[in-house]
C-alpha positions in Angstrom: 45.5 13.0 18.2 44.0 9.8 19.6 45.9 7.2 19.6 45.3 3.9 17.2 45.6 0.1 19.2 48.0 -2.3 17.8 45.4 -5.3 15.9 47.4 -8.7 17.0 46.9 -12.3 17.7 46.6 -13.2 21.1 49.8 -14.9 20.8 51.1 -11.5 19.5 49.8 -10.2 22.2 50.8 -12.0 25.1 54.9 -11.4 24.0 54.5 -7.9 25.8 53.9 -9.5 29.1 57.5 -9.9 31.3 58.7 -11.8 33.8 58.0 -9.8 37.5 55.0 -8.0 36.1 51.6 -8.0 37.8 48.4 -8.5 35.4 45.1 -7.4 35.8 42.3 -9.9 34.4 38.9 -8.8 33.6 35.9 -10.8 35.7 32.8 -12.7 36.1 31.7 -12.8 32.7 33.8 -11.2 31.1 37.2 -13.6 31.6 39.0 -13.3 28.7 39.4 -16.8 28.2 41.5 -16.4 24.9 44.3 -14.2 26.0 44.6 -16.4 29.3 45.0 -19.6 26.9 48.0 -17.8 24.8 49.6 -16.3 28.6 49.5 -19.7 30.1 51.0 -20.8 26.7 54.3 -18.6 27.7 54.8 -20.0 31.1 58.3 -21.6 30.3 59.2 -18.1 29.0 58.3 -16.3 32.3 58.8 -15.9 35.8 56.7 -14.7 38.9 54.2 -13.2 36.7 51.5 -12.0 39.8 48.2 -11.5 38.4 44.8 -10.1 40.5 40.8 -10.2 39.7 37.8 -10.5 41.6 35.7 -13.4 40.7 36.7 -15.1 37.4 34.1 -17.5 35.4 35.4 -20.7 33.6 38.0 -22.9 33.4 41.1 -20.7 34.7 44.7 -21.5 32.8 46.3 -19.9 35.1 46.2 -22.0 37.9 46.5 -25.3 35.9 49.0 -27.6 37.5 52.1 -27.2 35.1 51.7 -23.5 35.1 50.7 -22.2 38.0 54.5 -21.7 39.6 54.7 -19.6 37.4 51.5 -17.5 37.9 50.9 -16.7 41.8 47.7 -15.1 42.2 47.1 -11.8 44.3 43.3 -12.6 44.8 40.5 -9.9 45.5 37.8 -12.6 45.7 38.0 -16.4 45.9 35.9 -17.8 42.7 35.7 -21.8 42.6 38.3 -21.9 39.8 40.6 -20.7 42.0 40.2 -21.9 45.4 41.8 -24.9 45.3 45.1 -23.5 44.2 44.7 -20.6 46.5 44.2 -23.1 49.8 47.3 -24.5 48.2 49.8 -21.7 48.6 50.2 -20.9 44.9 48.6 -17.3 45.7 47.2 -15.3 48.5 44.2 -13.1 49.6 44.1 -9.5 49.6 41.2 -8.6 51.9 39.5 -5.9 50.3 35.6 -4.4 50.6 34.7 -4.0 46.8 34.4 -0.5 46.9 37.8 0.3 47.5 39.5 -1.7 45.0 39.6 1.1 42.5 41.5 3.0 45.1 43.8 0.3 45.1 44.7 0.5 41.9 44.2 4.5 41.0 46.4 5.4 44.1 49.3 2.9 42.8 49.1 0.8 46.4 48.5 -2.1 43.9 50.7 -1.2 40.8 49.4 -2.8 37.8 51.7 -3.6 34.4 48.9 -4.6 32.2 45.6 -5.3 32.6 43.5 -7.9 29.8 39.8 -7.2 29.3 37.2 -8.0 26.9 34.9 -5.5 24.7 32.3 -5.6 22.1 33.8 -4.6 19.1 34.4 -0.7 18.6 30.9 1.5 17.4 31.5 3.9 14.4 32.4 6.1 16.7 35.3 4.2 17.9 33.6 3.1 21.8 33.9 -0.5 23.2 31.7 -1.6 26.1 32.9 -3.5 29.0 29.7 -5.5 28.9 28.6 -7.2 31.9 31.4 -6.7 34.2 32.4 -2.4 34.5 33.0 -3.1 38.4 36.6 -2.6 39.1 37.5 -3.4 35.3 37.4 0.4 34.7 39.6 1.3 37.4 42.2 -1.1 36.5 42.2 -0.2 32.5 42.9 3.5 33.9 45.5 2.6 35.9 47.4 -0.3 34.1 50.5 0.7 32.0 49.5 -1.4 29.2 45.9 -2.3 28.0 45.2 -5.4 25.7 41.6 -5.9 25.0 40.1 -9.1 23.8 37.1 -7.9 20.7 34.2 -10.0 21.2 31.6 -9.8 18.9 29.3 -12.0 21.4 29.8 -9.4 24.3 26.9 -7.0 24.9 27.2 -3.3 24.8 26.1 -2.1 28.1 24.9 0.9 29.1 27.0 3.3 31.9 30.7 3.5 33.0 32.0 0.9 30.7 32.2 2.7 27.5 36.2 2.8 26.3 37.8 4.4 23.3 39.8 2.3 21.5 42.6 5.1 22.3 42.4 3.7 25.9 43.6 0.6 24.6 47.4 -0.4 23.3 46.4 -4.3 22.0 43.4 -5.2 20.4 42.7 -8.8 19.8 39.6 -10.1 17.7 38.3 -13.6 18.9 34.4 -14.9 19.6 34.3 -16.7 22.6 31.1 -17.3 24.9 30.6 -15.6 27.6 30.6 -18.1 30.9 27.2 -18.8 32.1 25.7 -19.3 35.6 22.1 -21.1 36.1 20.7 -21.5 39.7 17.0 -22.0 38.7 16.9 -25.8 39.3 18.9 -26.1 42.5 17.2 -24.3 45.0 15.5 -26.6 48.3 12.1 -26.7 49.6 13.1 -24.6 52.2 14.5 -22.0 50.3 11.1 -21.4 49.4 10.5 -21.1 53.4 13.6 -19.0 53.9 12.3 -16.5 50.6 9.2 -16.0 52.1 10.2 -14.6 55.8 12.3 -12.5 53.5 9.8 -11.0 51.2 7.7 -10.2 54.3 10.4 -8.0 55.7 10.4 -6.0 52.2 8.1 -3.0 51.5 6.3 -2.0 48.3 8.7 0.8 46.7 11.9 -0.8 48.6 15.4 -0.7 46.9 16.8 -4.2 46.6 20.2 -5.7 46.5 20.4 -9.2 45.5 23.1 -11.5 44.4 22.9 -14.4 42.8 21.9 -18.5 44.0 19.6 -20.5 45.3 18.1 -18.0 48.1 18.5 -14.7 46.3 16.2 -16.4 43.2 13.9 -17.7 45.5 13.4 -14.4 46.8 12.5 -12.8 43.7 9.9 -15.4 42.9 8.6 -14.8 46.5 8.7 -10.9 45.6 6.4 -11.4 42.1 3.0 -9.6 44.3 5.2 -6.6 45.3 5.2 -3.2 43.5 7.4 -0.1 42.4 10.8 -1.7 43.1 13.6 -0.6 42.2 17.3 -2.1 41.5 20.8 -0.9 42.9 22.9 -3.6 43.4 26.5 -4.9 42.8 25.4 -7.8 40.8 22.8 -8.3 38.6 21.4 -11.9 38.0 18.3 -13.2 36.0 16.0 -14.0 39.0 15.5 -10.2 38.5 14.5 -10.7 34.8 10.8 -11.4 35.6 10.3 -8.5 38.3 11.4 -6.4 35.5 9.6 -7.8 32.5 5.9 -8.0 34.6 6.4 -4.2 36.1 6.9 -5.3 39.8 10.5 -3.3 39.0 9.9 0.1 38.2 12.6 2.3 40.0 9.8 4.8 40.1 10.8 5.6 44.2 14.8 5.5 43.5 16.3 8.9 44.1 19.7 8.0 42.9 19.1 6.9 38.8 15.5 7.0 39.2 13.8 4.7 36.5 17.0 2.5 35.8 18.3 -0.8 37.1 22.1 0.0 38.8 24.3 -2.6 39.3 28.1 -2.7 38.9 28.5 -6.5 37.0 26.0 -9.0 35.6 26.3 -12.7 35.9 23.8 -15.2 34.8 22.5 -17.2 31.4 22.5 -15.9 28.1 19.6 -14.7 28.5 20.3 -11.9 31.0 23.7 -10.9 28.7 21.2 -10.7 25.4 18.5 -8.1 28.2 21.5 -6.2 29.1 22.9 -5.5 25.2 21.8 -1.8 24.7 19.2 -1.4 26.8 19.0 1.9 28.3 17.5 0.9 31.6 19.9 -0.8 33.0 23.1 1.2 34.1 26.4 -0.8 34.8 28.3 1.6 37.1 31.7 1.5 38.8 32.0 -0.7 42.1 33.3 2.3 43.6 30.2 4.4 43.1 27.7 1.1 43.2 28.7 0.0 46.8 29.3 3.4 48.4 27.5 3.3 51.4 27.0 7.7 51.0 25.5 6.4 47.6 23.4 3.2 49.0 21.5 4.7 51.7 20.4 7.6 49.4 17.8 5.3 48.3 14.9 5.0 50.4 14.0 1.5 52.0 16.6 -0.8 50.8 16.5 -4.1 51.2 19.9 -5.3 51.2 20.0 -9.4 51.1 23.3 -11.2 51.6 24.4 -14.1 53.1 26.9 -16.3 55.2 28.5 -19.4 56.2 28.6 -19.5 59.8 27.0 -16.9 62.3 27.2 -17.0 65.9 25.1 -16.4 69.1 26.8 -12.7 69.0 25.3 -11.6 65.7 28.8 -12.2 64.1 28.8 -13.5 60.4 32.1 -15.6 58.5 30.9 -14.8 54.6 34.4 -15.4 52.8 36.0 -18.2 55.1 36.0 -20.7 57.3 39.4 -21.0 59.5 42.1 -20.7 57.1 40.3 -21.4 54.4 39.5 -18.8 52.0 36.3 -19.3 49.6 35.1 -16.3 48.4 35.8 -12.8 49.8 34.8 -9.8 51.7 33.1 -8.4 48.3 30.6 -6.0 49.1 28.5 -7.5 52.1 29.6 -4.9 54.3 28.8 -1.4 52.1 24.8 -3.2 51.7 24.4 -3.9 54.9 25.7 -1.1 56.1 24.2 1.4 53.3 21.2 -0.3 53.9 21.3 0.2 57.4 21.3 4.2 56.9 18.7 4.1 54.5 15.3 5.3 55.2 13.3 2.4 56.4 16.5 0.3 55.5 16.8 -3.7 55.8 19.6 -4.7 56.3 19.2 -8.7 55.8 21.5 -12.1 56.5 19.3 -14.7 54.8 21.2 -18.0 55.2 19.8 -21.8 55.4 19.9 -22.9 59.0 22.0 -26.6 58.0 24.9 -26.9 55.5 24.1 -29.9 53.6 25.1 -32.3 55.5 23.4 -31.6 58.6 25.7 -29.1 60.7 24.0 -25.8 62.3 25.2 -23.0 60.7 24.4 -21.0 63.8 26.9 -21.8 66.5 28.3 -20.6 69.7 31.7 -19.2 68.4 32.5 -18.8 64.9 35.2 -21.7 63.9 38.1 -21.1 65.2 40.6 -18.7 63.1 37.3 -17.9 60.9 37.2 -14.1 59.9 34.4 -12.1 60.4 33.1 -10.3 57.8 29.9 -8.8 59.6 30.3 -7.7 62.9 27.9 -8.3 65.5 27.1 -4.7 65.5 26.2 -4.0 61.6 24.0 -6.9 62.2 20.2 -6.4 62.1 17.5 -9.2 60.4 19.1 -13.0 60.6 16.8 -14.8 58.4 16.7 -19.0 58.0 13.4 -21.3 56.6 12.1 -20.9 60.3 11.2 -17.5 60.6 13.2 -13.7 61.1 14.9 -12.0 63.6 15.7 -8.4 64.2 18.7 -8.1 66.4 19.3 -4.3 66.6 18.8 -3.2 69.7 19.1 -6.8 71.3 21.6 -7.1 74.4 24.1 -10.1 73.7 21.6 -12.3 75.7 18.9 -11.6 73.8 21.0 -11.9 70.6 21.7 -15.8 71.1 18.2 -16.5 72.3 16.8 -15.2 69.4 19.2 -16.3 67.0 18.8 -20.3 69.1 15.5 -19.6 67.8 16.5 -19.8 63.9 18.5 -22.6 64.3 17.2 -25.7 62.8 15.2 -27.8 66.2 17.8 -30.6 66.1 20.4 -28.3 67.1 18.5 -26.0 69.4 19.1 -27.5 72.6 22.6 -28.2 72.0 22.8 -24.6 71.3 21.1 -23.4 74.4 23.3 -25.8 76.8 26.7 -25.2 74.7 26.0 -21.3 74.9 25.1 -21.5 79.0 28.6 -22.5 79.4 30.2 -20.4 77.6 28.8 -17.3 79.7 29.3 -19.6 82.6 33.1 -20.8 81.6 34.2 -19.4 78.7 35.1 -22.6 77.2 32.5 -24.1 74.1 32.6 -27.4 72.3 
């Protein structure tokens, strides 16, 4: 007989945690905001509570500064409401491609106590939906010792790997919360404009796209509004895909894995993409470990995989997730696109970045800064994309890399490029 869940307050709930336990805590937009408020309530009670996520949305209790001794963090991705305590020593980095963190957790290599999650409240049938974030949440729910979900009646009921019994689930706690939202429509650049369109030239009619979510990755799907039959597998799903959907230029028609549906593994965006995704059969919200396996990716024919970067160098070489010691995001899923799209028929594998950061400094350099991990090598490397054109290195010999890539660089820093690279051949030794 199926078990029944414990109905508690969140304060209720929270007593089961111990000291010495490690938590799991559901992500992206699906932080269970509630439950973290009542655990971060408890910190006097508690010691050395570790608790792990990928990328978290909204003001993060955990990490606040009276309470956060108390609460290290064993991080699988560095969101902004984290970082800062992170760089801090209050927590550390586990580096981790996205499609193996559901190993992590199955095999017991990363034990977990208790994982918190949010659902939509329970059909007749007794099923809860992860909503917008299945990704590794459904590993860690099926691994966890202890399961309390947080009911919200504001969380949409997705379609995929993130239906749950309420038998899977020991604590159920009723609260309406809104989900956190992201918006990116009004920040993008003039020459992200420029940068989207060297990018939607490299894509084909019927092409596969992977896409996350910011300035570039919107511009590109305005810059992809004249294209037709494409289809969606990707690990997160924003709204600048909303309009390729809603006008046709998405059909999935060419996909052979999930023909006809839009794949992703989480959603993050406005309100409006969370009230698109609440049961709507074509869209299927899969497990990461399914989503970003490269035997699964490059079953699709043409994919255009789009990510991005912080630094590259003249190798081909890309630092995504940090700068030196830094940390400020993570190894995520970059790698299983690039690389799935890489084996895919007619794949394109793509680094669109702008050329500057903002104030000025070439992201394309000699050497990557010093202590920065790479998170691309220089041979999964093929398109390099900035607002002044394309490049395809594969093939290229390490000379022709950093001429090519010299080319991309914004023209202020192109000489400087040329000279500081001509003596590191010649020396060894760069600025």
């Amino acid at each position: 007989m199926s078990k029944s869940p414990i109905t508690c307050s969140a304060q209720e709930a929270m007593e089961a945690i111990c000291s010495g336990q490690r938590i799991f805590v559901h992500g992206s937009a699906c932080t269970p905001h509630i439950l973290l408020e009542a655990l971060a309530a408890r910190a006097s009670e508690l010691e050395h509570v570790r608790w792990c996520a990928i990328s978290t949305q909204g003001d993060m209790p955990l990490v606040r500064p009276e309470v956060r001794a108390t609460f290290p963090i064993d991080a699988l991705f560095v969101s902004t409401n984290i970082r800062q305590a992170l760089n801090q020593g209050h927590g550390s980095y586990i580096p981790i491609f996205l499609s193996e963190i559901g190993q992590l957790f199955r095999s017991g290599r990363l034990p977990l106590d208790h994982a918190l999650i949010q659902v939509s409240p329970p059909d007749a049938h007794g099923f809860c939906s992860l909503g917008p974030s299945v990704d590794v949440a459904r590993a860690a729910l099926e691994s966890a010792a202890k399961v309390t979900a947080l009911v919200n009646p504001r969380m949409p009921r997705t379609w995929g790997d993130g239906i749950v019994h309420v038998s899977a689930i020991d604590q159920m706690v009723w609260g309406e919360q809104e989900l956190p939202t992201l918006d990116y429509s009004a920040r993008a650049e003039a020459r992200d404009t420029q940068l989207a369109d060297h990018v939607a030239e490299l894509i084909p009619d019927g092409a596969t796209l992977q896409l996350g979510i910011g300035c570039i990755p919107n511009a590109v799907c305005l810059a992809l509004r004249h294209h037709k039959d494409l289809g969606i597998h990707t690990e997160m799903m924003s709204d600048g895909l909303l309009p390729l959907i809603a006008s046709g230029v998405v059909s999935n028609a060419n996909k052979r894995k999930h023909p006809g549906k839009s794949v992703a593994a989480f959603a993050m965006g406005t309100r409006k993409l969370y009230d698109f995704l609440d049961d709507n059969p074509g869209v299927a919200l899969l497990e990461a470990s399914y989503v970003n396996d490269t035997g699964v990716i490059r079953q699709n024919p043409k994919v255009a995989a789009v990510n991005s970067a912080m630094a590259v160098d003249l190798m081909g070489q890309a630092a995504a997730e940090a700068l030196g010691p830094n940390q400020y995001s993570g190894v995520g899923g970059q790698m299983d696109f690039l690389r799935g799209a890489s084996l895919s028929h007619e794949g394109k594998p793509i680094l669109a970045m702008r050329s500057t950061t903002t104030d000025g400094r070439s992201k394309i350099s000699v050497c990557l800064p010093q202590g920065s991990p790479v998170t691309t090598t220089r041979a999964h490397m093929h398109f390099v994309v900035t607002e002044f054109g394309a490049v395809d290195l594969f093939g290229l010999s390490v000379e022709e890399r950093a001429q090519a890539l010299i080319g991309l660089a914004h023209p202020n820093h192109r000489d400087a490029l040329a000279n500081d690279w001509e003596r590191w051949m010649r020396t060894g030794k760069a600025d």
